[in-house]
Phi, psi and omega in degrees: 000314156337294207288319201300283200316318196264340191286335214257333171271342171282341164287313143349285177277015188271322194299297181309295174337280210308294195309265162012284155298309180289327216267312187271340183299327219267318188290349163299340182241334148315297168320314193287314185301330178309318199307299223285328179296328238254275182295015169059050192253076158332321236244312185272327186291325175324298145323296170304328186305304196293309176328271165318329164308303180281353184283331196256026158314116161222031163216063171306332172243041170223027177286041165318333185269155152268354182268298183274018165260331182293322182284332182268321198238013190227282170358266177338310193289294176319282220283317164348306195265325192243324193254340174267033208213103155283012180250017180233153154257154188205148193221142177214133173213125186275141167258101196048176182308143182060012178211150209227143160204124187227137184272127147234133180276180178230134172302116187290276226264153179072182199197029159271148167288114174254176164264174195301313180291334171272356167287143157305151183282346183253354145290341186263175174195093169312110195229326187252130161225149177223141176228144176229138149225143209273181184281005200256350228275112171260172140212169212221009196287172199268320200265168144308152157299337166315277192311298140016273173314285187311321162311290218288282257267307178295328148333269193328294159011282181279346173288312204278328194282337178295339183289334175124034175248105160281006159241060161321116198199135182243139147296121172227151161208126182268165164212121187248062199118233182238002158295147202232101158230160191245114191265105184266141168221140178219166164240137199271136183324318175307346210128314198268143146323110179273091206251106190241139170266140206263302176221174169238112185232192174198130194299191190263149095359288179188185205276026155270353196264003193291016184284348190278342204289315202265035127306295181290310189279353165299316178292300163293358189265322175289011187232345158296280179330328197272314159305345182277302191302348184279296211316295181268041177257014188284156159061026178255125194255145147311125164359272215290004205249153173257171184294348206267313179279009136301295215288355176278343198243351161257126174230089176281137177224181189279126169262355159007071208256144197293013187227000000 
């Protein structure tokens, strides 16, 4: 009976540090967002949204699903960055077992927030696709998951150039565990696909891991801009390009999508 008492007051006071701990964390970041309103620092408030996001986690180790590991360890940044942004759109569909794949676009036209669905296909412009599987995850498929993504990312592609795009360019993220890489694809004047990794970062574990957040919101936030940047780059032909390599640069393919 002793041990019950004393097992039961060091988690008591194991609670209070953590209470305790949260408490001086949330004022810290109140301060730093005051800082961000103050100096107009997108960037830093962005960091706090996400920060909090992940701080109000409180089942970091029952994430078993592919629905609650997306929502505990992915989620906050995307909805953050993307899904709380009305000029982004989002499509979500699971692929077989153990694997998520969500698209996101940028709205060309208006300026309401719709949903993915209620937009026209000639409105949207498909720039992101992210797939997650976990680390418990088999598959029994022929290609990679690499190879997969890199498929999705050239698809995306093949969307944006009937749209008026001559600088074409798509976006990806695999997350495999918790590993987080980041993917580019362009098209090269020539034809070819360029498919590339662009950085390797890694999500949090659990709320010890927050050293990790301003890494990840650095990386998807150069991967916002950059998407921004495809946008107005529509129906724009480069200086420097001639009419014969634009013409080189529409490859119409099946826009069918595989999942």
């Amino acid at each position: 009976m002793t041990d019950f008492f004393h097992s039961k007051q060091k988690l008591d006071e194991e609670r209070e540090k953590d209470e305790e701990d949260a408490a001086a964390a949330a004022d810290v970041l109140d301060k730093f967002k005051k800082k961000c309103k103050k100096s107009k620092d997108d960037e830093g408030l962005a960091l706090v949204a996400i920060a909090r996001r992940f701080m109000e986690n409180k089942n970091w180790a029952q994430s078993i699903t592919e629905e609650a590991f997306i929502d505990q360890h992915l989620l906050p940044i995307i909805e953050v960055l993307f899904m709380n942004d009305p000029d982004f759109v989002h499509s979500f569909c699971f692929l077989l077992a153990f694997h998520f794949l969500t698209h996101v676009a940028f709205r060309s036209t208006g300026r309401i927030p719709l949903s993915d669905s209620s937009l026209s296909e000639s409105e949207k412009v498909r720039l992101m696709a992210i797939e997650v599987k976990l680390l418990s995850a088999t598959s029994s498929q022929s290609l990679s998951d690499r190879s997969k993504l890199g498929l999705e990312l050239k698809r995306l592609i093949d969307q944006q150039v009937p749209q008026g795009s001559f600088e074409p360019r798509s976006f990806g993220v695999l997350i495999e565990g918790f590993e987080c890489i980041l993917f580019s694809c362009t098209l090269h004047e020539s034809g070819c696909y360029l498919f590339s990794e662009v950085e390797k970062l890694w999500l949090p574990r659990s709320g010890n891991d927050m050293v990790l957040v301003p890494d990840l919101v650095r990386a998807f936030l150069k991967f916002k801009f950059a998407m921004i940047e495809v946008i107005g780059k529509l129906h724009k032909k480069p200086k420097s390009e001639s009419e014969g390599q634009r013409t080189m640069k529409v490859l119409p393919v099946s826009n069918k999508s595989n999942g």
